[in-house]
C-alpha positions as CSV (number, residue, x, y, z in Angstrom):
1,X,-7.6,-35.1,-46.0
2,X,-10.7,-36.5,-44.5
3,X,-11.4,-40.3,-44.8
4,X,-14.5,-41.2,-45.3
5,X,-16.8,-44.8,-45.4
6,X,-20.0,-44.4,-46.9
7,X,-21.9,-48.0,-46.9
8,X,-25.4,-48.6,-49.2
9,X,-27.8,-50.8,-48.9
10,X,-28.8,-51.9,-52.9
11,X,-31.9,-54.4,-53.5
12,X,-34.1,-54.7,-56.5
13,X,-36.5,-57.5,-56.2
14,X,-40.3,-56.6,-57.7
15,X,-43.4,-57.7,-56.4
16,X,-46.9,-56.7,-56.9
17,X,-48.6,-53.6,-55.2
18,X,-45.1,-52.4,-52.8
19,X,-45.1,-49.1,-51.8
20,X,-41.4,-49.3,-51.9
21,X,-39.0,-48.1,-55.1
22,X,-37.1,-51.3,-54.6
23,X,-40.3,-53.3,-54.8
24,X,-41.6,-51.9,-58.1
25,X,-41.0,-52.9,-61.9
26,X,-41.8,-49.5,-62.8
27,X,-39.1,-48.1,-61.5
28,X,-36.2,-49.9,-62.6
29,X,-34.9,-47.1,-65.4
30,X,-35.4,-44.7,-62.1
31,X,-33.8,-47.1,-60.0
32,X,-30.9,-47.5,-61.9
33,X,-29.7,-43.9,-62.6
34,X,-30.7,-43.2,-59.1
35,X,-27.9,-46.1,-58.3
36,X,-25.1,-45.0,-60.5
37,X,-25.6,-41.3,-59.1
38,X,-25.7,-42.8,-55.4
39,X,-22.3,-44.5,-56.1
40,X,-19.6,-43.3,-58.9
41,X,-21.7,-39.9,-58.8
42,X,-21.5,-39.2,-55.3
43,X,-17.5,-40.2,-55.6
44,X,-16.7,-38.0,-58.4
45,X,-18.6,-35.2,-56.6
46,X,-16.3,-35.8,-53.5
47,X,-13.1,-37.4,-54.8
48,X,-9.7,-36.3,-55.1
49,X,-9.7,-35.7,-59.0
50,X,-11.1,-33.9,-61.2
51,X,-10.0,-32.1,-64.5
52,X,-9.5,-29.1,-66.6
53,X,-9.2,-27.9,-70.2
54,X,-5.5,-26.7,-71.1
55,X,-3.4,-25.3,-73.5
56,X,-0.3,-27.3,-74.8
57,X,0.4,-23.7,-76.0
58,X,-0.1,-20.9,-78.6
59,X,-1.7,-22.6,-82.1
60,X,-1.6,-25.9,-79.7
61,X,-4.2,-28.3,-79.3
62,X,-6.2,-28.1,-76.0
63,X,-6.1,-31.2,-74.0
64,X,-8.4,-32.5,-71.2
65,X,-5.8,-32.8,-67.9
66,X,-6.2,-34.9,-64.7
67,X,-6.2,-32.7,-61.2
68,X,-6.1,-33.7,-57.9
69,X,-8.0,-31.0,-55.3
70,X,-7.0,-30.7,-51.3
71,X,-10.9,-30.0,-51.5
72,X,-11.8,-33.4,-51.8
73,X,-12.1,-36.1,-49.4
74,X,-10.2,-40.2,-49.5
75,X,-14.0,-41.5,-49.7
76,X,-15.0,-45.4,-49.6
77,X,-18.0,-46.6,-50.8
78,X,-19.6,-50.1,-49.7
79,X,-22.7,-51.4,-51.8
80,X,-24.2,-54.1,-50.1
81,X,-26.3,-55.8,-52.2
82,X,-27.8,-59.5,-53.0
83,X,-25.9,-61.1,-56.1
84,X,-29.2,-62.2,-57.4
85,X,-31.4,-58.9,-56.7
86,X,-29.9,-55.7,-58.2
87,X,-29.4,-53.0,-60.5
88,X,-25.5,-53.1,-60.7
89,X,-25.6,-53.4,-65.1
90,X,-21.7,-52.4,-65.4
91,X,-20.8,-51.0,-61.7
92,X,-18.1,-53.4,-60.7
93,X,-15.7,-53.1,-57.2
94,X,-12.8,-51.2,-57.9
95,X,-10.6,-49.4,-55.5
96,X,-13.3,-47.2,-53.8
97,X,-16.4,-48.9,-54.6
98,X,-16.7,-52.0,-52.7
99,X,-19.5,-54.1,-53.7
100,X,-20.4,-57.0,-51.0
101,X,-22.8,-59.3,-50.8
102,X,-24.0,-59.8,-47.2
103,X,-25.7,-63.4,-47.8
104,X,-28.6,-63.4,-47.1
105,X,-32.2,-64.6,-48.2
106,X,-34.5,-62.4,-46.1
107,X,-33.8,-58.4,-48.1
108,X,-35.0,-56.5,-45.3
109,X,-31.8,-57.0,-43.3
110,X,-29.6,-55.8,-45.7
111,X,-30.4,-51.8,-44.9
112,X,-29.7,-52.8,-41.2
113,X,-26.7,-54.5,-41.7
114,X,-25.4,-51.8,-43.9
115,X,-25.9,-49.1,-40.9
116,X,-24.0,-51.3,-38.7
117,X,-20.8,-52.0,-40.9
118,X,-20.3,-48.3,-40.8
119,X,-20.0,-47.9,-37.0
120,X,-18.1,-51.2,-37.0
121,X,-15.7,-49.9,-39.2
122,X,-15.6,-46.7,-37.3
123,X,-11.7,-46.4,-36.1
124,X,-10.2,-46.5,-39.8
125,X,-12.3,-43.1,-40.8
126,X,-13.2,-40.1,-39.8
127,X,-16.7,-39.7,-40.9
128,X,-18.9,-43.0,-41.0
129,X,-21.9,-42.7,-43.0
130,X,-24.7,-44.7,-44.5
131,X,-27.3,-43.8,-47.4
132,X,-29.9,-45.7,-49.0
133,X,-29.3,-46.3,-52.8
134,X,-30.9,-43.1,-54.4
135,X,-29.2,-40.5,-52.7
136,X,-27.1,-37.8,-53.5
137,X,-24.8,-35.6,-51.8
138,X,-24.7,-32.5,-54.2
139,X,-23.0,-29.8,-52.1
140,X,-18.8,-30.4,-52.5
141,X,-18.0,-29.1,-49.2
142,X,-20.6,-31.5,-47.0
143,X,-18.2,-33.3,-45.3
144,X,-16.3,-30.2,-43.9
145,X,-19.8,-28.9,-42.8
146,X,-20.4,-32.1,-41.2
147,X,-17.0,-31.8,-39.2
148,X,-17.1,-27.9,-38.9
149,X,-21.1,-28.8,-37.0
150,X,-19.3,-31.5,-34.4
151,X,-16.5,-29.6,-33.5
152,X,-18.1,-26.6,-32.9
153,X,-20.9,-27.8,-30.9
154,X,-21.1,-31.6,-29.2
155,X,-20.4,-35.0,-29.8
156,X,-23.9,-35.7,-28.8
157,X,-25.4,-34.0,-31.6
158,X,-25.5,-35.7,-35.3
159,X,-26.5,-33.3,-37.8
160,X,-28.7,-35.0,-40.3
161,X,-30.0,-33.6,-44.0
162,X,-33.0,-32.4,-45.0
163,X,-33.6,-35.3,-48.0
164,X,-35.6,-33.1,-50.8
165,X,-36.9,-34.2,-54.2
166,X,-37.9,-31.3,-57.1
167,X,-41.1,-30.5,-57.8
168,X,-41.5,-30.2,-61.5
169,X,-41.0,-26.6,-62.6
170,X,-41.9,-25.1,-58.8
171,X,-39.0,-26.2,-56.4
172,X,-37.3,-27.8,-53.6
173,X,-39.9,-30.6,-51.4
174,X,-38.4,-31.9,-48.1
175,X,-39.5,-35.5,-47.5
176,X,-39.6,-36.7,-43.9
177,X,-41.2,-33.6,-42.5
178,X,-42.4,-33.4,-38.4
179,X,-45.7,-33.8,-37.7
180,X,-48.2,-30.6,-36.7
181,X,-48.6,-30.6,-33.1
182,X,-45.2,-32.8,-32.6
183,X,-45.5,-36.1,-30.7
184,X,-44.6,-35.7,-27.2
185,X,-45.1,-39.3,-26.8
186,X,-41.8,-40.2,-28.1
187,X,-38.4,-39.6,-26.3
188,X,-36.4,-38.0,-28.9
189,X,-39.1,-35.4,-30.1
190,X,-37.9,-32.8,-27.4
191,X,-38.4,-29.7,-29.1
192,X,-35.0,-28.6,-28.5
193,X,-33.4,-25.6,-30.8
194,X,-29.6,-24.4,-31.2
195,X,-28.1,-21.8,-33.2
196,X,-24.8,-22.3,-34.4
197,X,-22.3,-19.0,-36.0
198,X,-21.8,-19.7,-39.3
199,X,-19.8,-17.1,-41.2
200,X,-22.6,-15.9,-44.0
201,X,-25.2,-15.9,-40.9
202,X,-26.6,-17.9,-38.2
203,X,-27.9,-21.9,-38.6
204,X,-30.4,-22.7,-36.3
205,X,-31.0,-26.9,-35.9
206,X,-33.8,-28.5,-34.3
207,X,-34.4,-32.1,-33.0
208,X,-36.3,-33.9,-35.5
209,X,-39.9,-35.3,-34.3
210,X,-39.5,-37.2,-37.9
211,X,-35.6,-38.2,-38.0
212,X,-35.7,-40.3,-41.2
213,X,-33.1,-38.7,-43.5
214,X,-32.5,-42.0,-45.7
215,X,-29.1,-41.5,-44.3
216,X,-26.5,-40.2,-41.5
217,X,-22.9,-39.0,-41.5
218,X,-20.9,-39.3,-37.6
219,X,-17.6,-38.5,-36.5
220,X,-15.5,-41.4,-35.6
221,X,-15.8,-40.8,-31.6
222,X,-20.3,-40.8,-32.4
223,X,-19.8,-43.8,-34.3
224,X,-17.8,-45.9,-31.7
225,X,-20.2,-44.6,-29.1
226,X,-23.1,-45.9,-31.2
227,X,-21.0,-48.8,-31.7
228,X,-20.5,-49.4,-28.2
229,X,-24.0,-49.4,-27.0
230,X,-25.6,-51.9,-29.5
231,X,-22.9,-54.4,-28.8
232,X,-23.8,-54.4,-25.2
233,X,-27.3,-55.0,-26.3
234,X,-26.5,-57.6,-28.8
235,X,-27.6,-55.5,-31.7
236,X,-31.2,-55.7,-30.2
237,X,-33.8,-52.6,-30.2
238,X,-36.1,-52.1,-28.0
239,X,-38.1,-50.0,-30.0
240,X,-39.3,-50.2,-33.8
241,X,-39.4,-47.6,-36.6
242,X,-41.9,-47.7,-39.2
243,X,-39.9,-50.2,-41.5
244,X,-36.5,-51.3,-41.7
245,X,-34.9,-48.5,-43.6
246,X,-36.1,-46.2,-40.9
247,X,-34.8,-48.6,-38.2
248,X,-30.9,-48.4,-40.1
249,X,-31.1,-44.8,-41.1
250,X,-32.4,-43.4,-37.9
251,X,-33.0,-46.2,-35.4
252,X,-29.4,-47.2,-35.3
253,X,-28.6,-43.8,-33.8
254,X,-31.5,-42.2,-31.8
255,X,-30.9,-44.5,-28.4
256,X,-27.5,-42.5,-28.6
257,X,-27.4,-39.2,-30.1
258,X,-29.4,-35.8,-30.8
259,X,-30.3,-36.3,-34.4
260,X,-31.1,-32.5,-35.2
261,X,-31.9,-31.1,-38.8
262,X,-32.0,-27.7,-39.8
263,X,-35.3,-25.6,-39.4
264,X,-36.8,-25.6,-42.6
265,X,-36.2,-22.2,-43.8
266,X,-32.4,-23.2,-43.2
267,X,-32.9,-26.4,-45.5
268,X,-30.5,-25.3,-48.2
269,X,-27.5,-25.7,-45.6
270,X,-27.4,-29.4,-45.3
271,X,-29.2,-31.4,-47.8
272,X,-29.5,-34.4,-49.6
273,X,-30.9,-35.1,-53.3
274,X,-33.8,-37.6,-53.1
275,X,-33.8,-39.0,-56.8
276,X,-37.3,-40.0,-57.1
277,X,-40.5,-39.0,-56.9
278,X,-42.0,-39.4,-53.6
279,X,-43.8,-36.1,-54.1
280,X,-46.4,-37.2,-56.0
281,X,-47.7,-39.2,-53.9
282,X,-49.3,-36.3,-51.5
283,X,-51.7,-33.4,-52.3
284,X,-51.1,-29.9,-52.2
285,X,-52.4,-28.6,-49.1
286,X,-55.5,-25.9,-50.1
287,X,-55.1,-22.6,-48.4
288,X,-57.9,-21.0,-47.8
């Protein structure tokens, strides 16, 4: 059974006119379902147990039984959040939900120093991943996709997911899309495709101008590479993202690996549930 770390980010500290979720009163209801679903839902998704209805036999009572599924993975969970800044209401550390608070005063680190536990803690897993606190990973089998997409291609490549929100009543919106026209002017945005066999058809992958996900999932041998090369740099960028969960979702891996998504019409393969409404914030573009 794969073991897997997963470490969060968590801060909830409103001020007036952010643009960020974190930063807003509004959203603290949003905020705080968004939280449970990115931590106890996200393990019961992709635990070992789960249950089932059963018979104690004819004119019986039915019961409610504990499983455990060989479907599941051993999944961690570290919340790294300020003791004095957060949403936790009842979530408490138990066995795998860790909750740690990094100390410290200035918040904007905490996303950063989140990324980097995961590849620190590399060697004891075999996926490393990190998520920002309103994410959810809905599909049950993501992790085996995640290790089938390695192993069947290169260590150089991290496949990231498309992170999508619901329009209301209309469907699926993928956040973080590339720009028209691309941006030669950065040294990721490559344009490179691949197609990988995938037994109900063909994925094809490309390298994202945008790489934002609001999260990544490595194998160990990506994460100790990643680990590796910001060690001998002392953990300092020479480059800077557009804010700091940018810099630990994507920044922490770009110097070191292909981050590729799949095209857009192949979106349904690997994504993420953005639980918010981002959506709203852009028009619908007029067609004429």
């Amino acid at each position: 059974m794969l073991r897997v770390l997963l470490t969060i980010p968590h801060v909830f500290a409103p001020t007036h006119h952010s643009l960020y979720s974190s930063q807003t009163e509004a959203k603290r209801g949003v905020k705080t379902k968004a939280l449970e679903q990115a931590t106890l839902g996200n393990l019961m998704r992709h635990g070992k147990t789960h249950y089932i209805h059963a018979s104690l036999g004819k004119e019986k009572p039915v019961v409610t039984r504990a499983l455990s599924t060989d479907m599941g993975v051993d999944l961690t969970i570290q919340l790294y959040t300020p003791s004095d800044a957060n949403l936790l209401g009842e979530l408490n550390s138990q066995e795998d939900l860790k909750i740690i608070d990094p100390g410290l005063q200035d918040f904007l680190q905490i996303p950063s120093i989140a990324s980097r536990r995961a590849v620190e803690q590399a060697a004891d897993y075999d996926i490393v991943g990190y998520l920002e606190d309103d994410i959810l990973i809905e599909d049950p089998e993501f992790f085996a996709k995640i290790t089938a997409l390695v192993r069947n291609t290169s260590e150089e490549y991290a496949f990231l997911p498309h992170r999508c929100e619901q329009i209301h009543r209309q469907g699926d919106v993928i956040l973080s899309g590339d720009p028209d026209g691309g941006r030669p002017d950065l040294f990721w945005a490559t344009g490179e495709e691949i197609e990988i066999d995938w037994p109900l058809g063909a994925k094809r992958f490309y390298r994202a101008t945008n790489p934002h996900s609001g999260c990544f999932f490595i194998s160990r041998v990506q994460a100790l590479k990643v680990l590796a090369y910001w060690q001998q740099r002392d953990w300092k960028a020479d480059f800077q993202l557009s804010g700091p969960l940018e810099q630990a979702g994507s920044g922490i891996l770009l110097p070191v690996l292909k981050l590729m998504k799949p095209i857009p019409r192949h979106y349904r393969f690997l994504m993420v549930r953005h639980q918010d409404e981002l959506w709203k914030r852009h028009k619908f573009e007029e067609v004429v």
